[in-house]
DSSP file (Angstrom, degrees, kcal/mol; ACC not computed):
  #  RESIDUE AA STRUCTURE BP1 BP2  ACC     N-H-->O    O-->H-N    N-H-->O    O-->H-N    TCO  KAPPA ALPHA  PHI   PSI    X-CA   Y-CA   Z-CA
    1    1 A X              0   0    0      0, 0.0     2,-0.1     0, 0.0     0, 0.0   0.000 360.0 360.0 360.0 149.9    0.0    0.0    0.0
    2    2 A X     >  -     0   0    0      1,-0.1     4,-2.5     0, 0.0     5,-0.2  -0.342 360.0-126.5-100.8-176.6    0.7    3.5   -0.7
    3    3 A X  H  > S+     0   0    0      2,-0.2     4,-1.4     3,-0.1    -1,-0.1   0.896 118.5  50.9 -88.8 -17.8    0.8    6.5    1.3
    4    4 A X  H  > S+     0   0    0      2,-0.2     4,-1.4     3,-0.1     5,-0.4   0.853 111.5  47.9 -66.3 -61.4   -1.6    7.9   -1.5
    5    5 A X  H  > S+     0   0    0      2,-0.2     4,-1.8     1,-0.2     3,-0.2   0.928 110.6  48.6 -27.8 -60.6   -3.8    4.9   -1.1
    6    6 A X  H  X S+     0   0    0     -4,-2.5     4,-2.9     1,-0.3     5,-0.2   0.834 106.8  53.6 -55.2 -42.4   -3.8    5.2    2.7
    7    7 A X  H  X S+     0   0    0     -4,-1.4     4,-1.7     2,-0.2     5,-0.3   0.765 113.7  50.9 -69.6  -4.7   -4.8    9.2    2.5
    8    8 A X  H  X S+     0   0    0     -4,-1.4     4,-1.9    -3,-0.2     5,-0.4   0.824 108.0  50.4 -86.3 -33.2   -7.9    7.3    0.1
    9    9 A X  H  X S+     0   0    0     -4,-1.8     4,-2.3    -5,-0.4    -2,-0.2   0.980 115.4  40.5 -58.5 -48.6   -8.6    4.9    2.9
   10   10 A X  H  X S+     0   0    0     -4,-2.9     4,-1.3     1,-0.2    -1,-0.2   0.883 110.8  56.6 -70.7 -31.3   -8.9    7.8    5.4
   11   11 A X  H  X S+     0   0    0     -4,-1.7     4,-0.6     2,-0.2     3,-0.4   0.926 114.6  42.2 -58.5 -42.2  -10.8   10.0    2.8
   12   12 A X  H >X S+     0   0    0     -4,-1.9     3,-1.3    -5,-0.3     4,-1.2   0.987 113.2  53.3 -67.0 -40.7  -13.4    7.0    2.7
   13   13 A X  H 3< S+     0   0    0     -4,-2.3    -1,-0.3    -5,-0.4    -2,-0.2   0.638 103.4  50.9 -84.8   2.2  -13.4    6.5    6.1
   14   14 A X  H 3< S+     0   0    0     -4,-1.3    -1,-0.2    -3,-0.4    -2,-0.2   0.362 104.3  61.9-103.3  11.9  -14.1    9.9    7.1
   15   15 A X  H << S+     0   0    0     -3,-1.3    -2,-0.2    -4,-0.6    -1,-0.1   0.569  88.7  88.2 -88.2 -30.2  -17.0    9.9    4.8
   16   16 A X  S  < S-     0   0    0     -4,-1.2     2,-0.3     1,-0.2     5,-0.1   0.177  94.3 -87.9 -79.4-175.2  -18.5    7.1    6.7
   17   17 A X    >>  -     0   0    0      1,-0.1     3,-3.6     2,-0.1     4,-1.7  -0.721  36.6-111.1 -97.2 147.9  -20.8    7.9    9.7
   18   18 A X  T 34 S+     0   0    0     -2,-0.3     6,-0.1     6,-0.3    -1,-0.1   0.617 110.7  46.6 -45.6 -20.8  -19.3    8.3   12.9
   19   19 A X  T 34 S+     0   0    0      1,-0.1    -1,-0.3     6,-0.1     3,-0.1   0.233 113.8  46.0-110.1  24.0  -20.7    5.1   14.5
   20   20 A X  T <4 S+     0   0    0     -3,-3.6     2,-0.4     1,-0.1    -2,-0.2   0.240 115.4  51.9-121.7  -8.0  -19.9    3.0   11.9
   21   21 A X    >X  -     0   0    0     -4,-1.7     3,-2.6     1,-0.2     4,-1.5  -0.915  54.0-160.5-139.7 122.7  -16.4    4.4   11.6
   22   22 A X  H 3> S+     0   0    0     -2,-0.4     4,-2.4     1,-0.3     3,-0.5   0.962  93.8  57.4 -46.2 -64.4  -13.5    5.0   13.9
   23   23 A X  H 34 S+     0   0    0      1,-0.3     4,-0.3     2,-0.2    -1,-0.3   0.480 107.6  45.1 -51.6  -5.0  -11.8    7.3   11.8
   24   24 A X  H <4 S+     0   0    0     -3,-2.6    -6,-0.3     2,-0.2    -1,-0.3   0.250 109.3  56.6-141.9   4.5  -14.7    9.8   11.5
   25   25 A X  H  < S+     0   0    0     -4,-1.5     3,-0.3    -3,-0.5    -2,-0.2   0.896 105.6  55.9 -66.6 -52.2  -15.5    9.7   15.2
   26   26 A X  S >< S+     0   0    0     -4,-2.4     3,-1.6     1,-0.3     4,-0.3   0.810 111.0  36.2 -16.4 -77.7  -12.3   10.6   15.4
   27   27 A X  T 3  S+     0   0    0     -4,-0.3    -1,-0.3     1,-0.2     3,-0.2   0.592 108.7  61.8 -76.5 -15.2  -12.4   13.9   13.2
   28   28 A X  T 3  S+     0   0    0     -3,-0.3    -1,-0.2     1,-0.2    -2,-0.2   0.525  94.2  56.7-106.1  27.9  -15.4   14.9   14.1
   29   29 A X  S <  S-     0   0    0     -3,-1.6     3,-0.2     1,-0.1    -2,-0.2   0.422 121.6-119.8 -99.6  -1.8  -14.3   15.3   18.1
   30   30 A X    >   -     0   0    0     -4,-0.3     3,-2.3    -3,-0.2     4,-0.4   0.318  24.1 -50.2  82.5 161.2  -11.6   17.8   16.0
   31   31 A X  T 3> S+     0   0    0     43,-0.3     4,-1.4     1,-0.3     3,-0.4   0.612 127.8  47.1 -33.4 -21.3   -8.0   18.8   14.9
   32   32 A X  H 3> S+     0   0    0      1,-0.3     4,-0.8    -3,-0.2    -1,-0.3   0.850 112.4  45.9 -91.9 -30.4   -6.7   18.8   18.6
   33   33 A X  H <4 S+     0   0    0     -3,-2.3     4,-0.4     2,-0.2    -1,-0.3   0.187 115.3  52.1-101.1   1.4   -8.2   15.5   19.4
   34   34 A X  H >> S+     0   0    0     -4,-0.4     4,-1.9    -3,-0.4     3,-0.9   0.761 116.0  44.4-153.1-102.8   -6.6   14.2   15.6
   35   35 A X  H 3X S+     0   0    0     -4,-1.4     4,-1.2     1,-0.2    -2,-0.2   0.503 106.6  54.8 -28.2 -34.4   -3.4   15.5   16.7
   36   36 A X  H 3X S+     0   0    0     -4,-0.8     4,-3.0     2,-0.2    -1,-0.2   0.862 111.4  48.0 -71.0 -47.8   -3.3   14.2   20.2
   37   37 A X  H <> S+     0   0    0     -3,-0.9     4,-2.5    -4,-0.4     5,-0.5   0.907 106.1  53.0 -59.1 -40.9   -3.8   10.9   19.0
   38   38 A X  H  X S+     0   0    0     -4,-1.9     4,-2.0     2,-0.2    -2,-0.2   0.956 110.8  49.3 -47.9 -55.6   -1.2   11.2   16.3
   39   39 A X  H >X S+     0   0    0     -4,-1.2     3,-0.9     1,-0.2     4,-0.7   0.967 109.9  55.8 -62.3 -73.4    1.5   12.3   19.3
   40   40 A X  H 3X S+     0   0    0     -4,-3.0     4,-3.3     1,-0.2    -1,-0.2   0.729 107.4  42.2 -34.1 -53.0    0.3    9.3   21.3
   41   41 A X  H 3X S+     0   0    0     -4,-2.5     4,-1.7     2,-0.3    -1,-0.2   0.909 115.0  62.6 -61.9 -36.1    1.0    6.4   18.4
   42   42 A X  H <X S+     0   0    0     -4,-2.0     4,-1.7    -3,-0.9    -2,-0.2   0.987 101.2  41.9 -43.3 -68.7    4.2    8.5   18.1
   43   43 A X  H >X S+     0   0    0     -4,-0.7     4,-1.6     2,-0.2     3,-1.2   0.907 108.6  62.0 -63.9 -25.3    5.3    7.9   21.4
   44   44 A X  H >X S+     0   0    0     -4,-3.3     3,-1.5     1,-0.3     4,-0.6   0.928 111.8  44.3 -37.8 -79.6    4.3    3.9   21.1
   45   45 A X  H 3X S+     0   0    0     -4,-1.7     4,-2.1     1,-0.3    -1,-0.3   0.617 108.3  49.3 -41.3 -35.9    6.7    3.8   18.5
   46   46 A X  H <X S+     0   0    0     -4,-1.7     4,-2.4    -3,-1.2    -1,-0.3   0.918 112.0  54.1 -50.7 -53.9    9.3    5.8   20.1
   47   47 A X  H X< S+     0   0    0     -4,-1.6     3,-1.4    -3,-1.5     4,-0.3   0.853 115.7  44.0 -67.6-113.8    8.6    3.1   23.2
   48   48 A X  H 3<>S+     0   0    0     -4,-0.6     5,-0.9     1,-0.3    -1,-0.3   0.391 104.2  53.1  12.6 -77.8    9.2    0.4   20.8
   49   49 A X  H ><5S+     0   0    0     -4,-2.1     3,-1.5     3,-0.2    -1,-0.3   0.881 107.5  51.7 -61.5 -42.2   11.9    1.3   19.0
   50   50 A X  T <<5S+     0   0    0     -4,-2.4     2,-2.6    -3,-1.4    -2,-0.2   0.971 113.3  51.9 -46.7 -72.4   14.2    1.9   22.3
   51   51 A X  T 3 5S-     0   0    0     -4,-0.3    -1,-0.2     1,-0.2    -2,-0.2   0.385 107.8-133.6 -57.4  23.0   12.9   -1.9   23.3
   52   52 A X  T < 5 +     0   0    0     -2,-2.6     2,-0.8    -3,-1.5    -3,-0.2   0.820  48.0 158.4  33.3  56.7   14.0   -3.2   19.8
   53   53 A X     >< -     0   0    0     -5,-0.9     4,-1.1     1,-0.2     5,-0.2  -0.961  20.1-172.3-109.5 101.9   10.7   -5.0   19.4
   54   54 A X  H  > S+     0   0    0     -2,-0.8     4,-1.0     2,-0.1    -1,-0.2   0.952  82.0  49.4 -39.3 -65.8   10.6   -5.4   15.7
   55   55 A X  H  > S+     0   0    0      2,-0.2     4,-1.5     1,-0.2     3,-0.1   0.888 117.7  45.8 -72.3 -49.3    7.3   -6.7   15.2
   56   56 A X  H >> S+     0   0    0      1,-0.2     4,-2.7     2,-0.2     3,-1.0   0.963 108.5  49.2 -28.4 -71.0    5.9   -3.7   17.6
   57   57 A X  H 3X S+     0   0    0     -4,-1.1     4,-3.5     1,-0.3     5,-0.3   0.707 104.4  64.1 -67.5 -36.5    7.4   -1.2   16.5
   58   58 A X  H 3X S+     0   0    0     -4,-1.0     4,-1.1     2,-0.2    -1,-0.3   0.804 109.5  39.6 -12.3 -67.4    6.2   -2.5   13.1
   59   59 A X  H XX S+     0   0    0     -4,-1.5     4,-2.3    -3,-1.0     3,-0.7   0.975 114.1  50.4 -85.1 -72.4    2.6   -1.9   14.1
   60   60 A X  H 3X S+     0   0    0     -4,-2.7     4,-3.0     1,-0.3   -15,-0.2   0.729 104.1  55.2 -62.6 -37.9    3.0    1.2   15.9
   61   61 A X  H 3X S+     0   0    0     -4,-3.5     4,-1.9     2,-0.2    -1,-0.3   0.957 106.9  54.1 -68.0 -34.6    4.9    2.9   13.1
   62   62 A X  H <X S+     0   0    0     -4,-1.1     4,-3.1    -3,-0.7    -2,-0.2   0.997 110.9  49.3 -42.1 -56.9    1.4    1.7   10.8
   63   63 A X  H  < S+     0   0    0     -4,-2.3     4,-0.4     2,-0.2    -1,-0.2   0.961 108.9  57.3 -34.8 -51.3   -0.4    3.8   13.7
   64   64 A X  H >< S+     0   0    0     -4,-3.0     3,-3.8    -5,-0.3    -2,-0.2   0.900 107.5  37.9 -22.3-102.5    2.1    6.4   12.9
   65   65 A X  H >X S+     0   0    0     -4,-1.9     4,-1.7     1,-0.2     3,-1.5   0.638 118.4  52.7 -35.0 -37.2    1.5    7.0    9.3
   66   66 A X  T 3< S+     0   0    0     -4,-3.1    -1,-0.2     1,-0.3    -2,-0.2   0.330 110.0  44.5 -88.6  12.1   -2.6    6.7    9.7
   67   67 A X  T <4 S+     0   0    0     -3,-3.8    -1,-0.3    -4,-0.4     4,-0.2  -0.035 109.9  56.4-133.7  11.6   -3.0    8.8   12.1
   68   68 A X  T <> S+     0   0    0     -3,-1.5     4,-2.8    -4,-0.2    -2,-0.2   0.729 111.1  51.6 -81.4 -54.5   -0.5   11.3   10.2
   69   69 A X  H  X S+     0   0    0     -4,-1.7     4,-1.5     2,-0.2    -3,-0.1   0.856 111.6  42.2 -33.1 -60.5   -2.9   10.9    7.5
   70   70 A X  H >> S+     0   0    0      2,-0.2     4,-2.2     1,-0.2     3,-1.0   0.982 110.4  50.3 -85.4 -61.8   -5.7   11.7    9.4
   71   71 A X  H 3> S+     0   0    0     -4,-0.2     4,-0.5     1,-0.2     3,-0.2   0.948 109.9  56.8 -38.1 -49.7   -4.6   14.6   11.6
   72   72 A X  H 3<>S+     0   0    0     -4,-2.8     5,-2.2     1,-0.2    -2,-0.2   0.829 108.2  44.7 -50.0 -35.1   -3.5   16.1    8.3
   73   73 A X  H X<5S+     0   0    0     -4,-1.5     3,-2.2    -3,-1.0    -1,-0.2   0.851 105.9  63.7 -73.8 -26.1   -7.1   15.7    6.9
   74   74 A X  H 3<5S+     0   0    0     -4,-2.2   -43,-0.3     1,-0.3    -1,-0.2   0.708 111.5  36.3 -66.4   4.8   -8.4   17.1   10.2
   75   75 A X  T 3<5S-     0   0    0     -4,-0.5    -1,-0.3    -5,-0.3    -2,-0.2   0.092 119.1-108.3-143.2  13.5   -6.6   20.3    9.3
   76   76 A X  T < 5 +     0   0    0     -3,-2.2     2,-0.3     1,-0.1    -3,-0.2   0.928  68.7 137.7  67.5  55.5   -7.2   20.3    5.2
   77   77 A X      < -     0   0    0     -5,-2.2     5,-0.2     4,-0.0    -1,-0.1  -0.609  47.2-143.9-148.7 103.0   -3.7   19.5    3.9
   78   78 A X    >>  -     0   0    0     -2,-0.3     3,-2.3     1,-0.1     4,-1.3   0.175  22.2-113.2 -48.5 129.5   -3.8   17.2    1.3
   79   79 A X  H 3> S+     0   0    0      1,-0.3     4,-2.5     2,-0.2     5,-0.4   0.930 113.0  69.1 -55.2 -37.1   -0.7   14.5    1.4
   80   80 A X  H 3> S+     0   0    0      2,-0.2     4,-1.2     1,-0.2    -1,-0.3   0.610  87.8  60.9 -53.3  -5.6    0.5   16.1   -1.7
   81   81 A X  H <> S+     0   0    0     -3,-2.3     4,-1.9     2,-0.2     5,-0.4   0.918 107.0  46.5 -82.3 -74.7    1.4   19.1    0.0
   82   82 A X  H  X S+     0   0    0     -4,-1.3     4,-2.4     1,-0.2    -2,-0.2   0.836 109.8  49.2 -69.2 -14.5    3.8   17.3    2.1
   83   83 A X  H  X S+     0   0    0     -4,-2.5     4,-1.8     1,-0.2     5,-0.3   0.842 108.4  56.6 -82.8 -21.3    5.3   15.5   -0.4
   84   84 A X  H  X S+     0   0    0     -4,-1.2     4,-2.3    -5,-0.4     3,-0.5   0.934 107.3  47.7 -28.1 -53.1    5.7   18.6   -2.2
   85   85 A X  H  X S+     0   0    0     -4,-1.9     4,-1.8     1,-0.3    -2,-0.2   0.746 109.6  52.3 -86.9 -45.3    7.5   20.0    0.7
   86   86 A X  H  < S+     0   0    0     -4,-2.4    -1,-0.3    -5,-0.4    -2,-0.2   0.810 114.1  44.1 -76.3 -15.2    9.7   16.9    0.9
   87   87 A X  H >< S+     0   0    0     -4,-1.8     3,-1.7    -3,-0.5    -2,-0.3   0.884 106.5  58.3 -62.7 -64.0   10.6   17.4   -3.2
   88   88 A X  H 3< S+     0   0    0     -4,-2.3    -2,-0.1    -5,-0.3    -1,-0.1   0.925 113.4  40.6 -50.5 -46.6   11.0   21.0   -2.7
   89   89 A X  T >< S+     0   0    0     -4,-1.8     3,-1.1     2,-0.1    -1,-0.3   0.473  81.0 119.1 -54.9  -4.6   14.1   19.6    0.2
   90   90 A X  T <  S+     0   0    0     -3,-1.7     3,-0.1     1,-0.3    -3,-0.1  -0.233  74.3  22.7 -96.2 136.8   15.4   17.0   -1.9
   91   91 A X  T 3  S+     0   0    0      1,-0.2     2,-0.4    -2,-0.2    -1,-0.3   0.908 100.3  92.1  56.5  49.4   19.3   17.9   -2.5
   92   92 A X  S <  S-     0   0    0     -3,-1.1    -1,-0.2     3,-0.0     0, 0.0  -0.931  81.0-106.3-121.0 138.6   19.9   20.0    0.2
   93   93 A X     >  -     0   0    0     -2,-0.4     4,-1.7    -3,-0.1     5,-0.2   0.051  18.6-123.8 -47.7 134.5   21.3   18.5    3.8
   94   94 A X  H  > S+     0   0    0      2,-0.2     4,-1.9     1,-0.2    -1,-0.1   0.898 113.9  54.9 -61.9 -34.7   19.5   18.2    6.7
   95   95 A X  H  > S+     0   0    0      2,-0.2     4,-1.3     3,-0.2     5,-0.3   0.971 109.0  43.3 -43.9 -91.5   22.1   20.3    8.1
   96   96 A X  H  > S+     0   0    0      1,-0.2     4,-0.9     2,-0.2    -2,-0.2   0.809 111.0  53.5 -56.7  -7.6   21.7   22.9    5.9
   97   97 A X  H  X S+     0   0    0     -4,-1.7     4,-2.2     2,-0.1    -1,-0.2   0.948 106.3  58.1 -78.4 -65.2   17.7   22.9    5.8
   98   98 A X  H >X S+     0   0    0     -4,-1.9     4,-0.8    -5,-0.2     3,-0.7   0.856 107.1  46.8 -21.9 -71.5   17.8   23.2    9.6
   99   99 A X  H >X S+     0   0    0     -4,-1.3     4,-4.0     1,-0.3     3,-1.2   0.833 108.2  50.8 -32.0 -61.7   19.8   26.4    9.3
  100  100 A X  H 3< S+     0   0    0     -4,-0.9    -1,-0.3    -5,-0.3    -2,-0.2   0.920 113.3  51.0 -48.2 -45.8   17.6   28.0    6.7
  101  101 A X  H << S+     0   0    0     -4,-2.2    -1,-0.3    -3,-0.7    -2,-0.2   0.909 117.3  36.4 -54.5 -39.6   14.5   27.2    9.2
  102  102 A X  H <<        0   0    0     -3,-1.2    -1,-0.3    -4,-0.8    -2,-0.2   0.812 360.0 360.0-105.4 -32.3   16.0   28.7   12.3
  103  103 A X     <        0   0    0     -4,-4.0    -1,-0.3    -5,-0.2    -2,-0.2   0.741 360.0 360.0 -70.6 360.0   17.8   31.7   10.2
């Protein structure tokens, strides 16, 4: 699966009615509550990856990315935006990107 696929999975599922679909209970308690969850699956995966659990960590990064997805829809910005943003970055250093941000 793609990461364009996955934002179609959330788009479907945030069509569906809130008590038949997680994902659009979910967005309709709102962006903060989209976002809060997103931080949470973060840290799992952070928790994970220190305990070298492969297979965890595995799972939790899937949380990651579908609950990136979905906070990003709570807040209108379309995955193509960020991979825009990551194209725009592409052959310059992570060093030098930092800079630019903070200069």
């Amino acid at each position: 699966m793609t990461l364009e696929e996955l934002e179609r999975v959330v788009a479907a599922r945030a069509e569906a009615s809130p008590d038949e679909s997680w994902t659009a209970k979910l967005l309709t308690k709102g962006p903060e509550k989209c976002a809060e969850k997103f931080g949470e699956e973060a840290v799992e995966a952070i928790i994970e990856a220190v305990k070298n659990d492969r297979a965890r960590l595995t799972s939790e990064a899937a949380d990651v990315l579908f609950h990136l997805l979905v906070m990003l829809r709570a807040r209108d910005v379309p995955l193509s935006e960020v991979m825009d943003e990551l194209a725009r970055r592409q052959g310059t250093s992570g060093i030098a990107e930092k800079a630019a941000r903070q200069g």
